[in-house]
C-alpha positions in Angstrom: -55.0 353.3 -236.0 -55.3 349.6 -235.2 -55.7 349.1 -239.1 -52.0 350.7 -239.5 -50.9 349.4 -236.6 -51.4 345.7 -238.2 -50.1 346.4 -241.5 -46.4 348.0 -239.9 -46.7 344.5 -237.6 -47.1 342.3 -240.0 -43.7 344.6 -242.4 -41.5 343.7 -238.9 -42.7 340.1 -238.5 -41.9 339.6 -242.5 -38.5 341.6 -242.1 -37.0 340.0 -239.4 -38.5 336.0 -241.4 -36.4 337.3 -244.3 -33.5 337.6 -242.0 -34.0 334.1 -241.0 -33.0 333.3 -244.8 -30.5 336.1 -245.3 -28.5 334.4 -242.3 -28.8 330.9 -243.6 -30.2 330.2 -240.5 -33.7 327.9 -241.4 -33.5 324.5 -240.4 -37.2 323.3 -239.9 -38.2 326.4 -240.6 -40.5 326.1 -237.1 -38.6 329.1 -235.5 -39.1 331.3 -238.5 -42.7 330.5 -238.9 -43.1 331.7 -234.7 -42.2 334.9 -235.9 -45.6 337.2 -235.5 -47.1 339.9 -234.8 -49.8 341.2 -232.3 -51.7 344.4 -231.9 -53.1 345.2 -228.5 -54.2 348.5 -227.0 -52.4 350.3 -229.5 -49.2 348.3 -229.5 -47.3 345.9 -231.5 -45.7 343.2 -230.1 -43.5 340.8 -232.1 -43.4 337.4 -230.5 -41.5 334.1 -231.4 -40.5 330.5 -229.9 -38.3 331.2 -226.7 -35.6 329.2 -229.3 -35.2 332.4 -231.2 -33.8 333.9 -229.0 -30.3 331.8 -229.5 -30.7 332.4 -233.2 -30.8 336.6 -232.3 -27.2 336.1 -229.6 -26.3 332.9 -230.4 -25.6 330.7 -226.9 -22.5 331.7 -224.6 -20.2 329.2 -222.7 -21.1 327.4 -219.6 -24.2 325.6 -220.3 -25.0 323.0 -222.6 -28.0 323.8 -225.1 -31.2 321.4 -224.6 -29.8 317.7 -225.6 -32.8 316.7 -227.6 -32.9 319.5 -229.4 -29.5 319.1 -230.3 -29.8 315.1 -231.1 -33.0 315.7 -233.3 -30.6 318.2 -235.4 -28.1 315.5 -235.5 -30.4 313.4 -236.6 -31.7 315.8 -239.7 -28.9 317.3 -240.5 -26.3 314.8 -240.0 -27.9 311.6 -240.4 -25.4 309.4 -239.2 -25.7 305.6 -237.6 -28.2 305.5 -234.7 -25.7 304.0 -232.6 -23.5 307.0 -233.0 -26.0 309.7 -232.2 -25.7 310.0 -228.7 -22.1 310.2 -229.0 -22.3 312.8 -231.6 -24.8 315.0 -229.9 -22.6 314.7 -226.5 -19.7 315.7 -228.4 -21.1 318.9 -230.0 -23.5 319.6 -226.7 -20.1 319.8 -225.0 -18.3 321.9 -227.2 -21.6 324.6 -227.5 -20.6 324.3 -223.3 -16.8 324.9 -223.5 -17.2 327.6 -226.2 -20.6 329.3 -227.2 -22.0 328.7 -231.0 -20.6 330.4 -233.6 -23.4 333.1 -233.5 -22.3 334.0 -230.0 -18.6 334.7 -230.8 -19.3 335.9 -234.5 -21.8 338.9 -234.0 -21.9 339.4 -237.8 -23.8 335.9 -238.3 -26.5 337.3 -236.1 -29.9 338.1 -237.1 -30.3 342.0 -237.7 -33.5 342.2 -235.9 -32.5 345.6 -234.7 -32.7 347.1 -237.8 -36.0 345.9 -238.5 -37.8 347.1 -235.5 -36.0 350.5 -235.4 -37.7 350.9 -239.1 -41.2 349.9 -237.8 -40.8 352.3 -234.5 -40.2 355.5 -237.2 -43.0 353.8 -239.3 -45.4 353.5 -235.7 -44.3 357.3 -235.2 -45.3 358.8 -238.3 -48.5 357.1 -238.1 -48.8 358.4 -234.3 -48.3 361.5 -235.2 -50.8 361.8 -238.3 -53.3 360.2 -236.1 -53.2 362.7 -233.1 -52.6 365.8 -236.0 -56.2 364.2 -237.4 -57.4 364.0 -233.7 -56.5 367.5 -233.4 -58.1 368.6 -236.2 -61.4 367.4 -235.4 -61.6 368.6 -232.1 -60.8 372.1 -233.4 -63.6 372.1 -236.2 -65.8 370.4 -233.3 -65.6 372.5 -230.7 -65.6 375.7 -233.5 -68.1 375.0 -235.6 
């Protein structure tokens, strides 16, 4: 069951990096390539940078996002002269602060990760359930001859 197990992980992991894209929402593409999956004791797990989690509810007001991560997307994105970077980066920290980001207040820019999983849980079932009927089945013809 393991074998199946991998195969549905790895369709969620891909489905929810194709969202990533869907959403325009690749920058370094370092969050998207977190995305994975892991199989353990008969369980998936789907793990990611502690980042994406911004990306799935975007960030509310009343707290300003992490500056540097903030100033090194200023200085990607935005390129603008080093001596107005810290400015720039205060000014947008301050607003994420005052107002939450975009993704926050706009719940259709979100990533539909929901989706995703709830077709790799009814995937998971049907494989469940074909595995005990098989289980089932060979304990009958075992302990009948």
């Amino acid at each position: 069951m393991s074998k199946e197990l991998d195969i549905i992980g790895k369709k969620m992991a891909s489905g929810i990096r194709a969202e990533f894209f869907k959403k325009g929402l690749v920058d370094t593409a370092k969050a998207v390539q977190s995305v994975k999956h892991k199989v353990k004791g008969g369980a998936v797990s789907i793990v990611w940078l502690p980042r994406v989690h911004y990306l799935l509810y975007g960030r509310g007001p009343g707290k300003r996002p992490p500056f540097d991560i903030i100033k090194e997307w200023v200085e990607r994105r935005l390129k603008p002269p080093k001596k107005a970077v810290w400015a720039i980066t205060d000014t947008i920290c301050s607003k994420i602060a005052k107002h939450g980001t975009r993704l926050f207040t706009d719940k259709s820019r979100r990533l539909q990760v929901k989706l995703v999983l709830s077709e790799g849980i009814k995937e998971i079932k049907s494989v469940a359930v074909a595995f005990e009927k098989e289980r089932v089945k060979k304990a009958i013809k075992k302990a009948w001859g």
